[in-house]
C-alpha positions as CSV (number, residue, x, y, z in Angstrom):
1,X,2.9,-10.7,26.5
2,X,5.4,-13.5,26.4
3,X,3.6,-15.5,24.3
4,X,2.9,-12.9,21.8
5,X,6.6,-12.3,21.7
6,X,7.2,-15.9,21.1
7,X,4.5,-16.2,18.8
8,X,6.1,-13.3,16.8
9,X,9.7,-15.0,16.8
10,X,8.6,-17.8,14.5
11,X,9.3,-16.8,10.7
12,X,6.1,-17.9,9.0
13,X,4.2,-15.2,11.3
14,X,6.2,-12.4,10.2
15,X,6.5,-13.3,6.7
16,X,2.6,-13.1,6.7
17,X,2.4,-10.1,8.9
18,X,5.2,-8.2,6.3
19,X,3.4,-9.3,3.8
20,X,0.1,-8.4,4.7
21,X,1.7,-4.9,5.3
22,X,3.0,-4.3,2.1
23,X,0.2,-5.4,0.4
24,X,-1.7,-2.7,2.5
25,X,1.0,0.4,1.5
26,X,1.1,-1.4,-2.2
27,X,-3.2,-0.7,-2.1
28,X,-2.5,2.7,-0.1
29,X,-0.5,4.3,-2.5
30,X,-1.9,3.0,-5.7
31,X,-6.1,4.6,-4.7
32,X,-4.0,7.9,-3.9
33,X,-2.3,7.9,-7.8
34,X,-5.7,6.9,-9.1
35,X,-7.4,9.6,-6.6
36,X,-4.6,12.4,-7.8
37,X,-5.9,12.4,-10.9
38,X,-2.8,12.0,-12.7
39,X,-3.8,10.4,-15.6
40,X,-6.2,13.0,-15.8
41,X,-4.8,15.7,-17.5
42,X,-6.9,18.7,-18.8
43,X,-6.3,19.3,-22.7
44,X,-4.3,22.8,-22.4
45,X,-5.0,24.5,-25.8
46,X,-9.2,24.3,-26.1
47,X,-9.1,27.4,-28.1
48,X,-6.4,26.9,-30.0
């Protein structure tokens, strides 16, 4: 566990871990706007 710890200390390790996480809530969040359907709308007035 103390070398996990240590290995987590040094900078380069948790600017790839941090960035590896973002990129994973970036993806996350952009397949749930595309699977929302906002873009998507319905035309309102077919009959009009």
């Amino acid at each position: 566990m103390a070398k996990i710890k240590l290995w987590l200390a040094q900078p380069w390790v948790t600017f790839i871990l941090r960035t590896a996480f973002y990129f994973v809530v970036f993806f996350l969040l952009l397949y749930l706007y595309s699977y929302s359907g906002v873009n998507q709308s319905k035309f309102i007035y077919n009959e009009f």
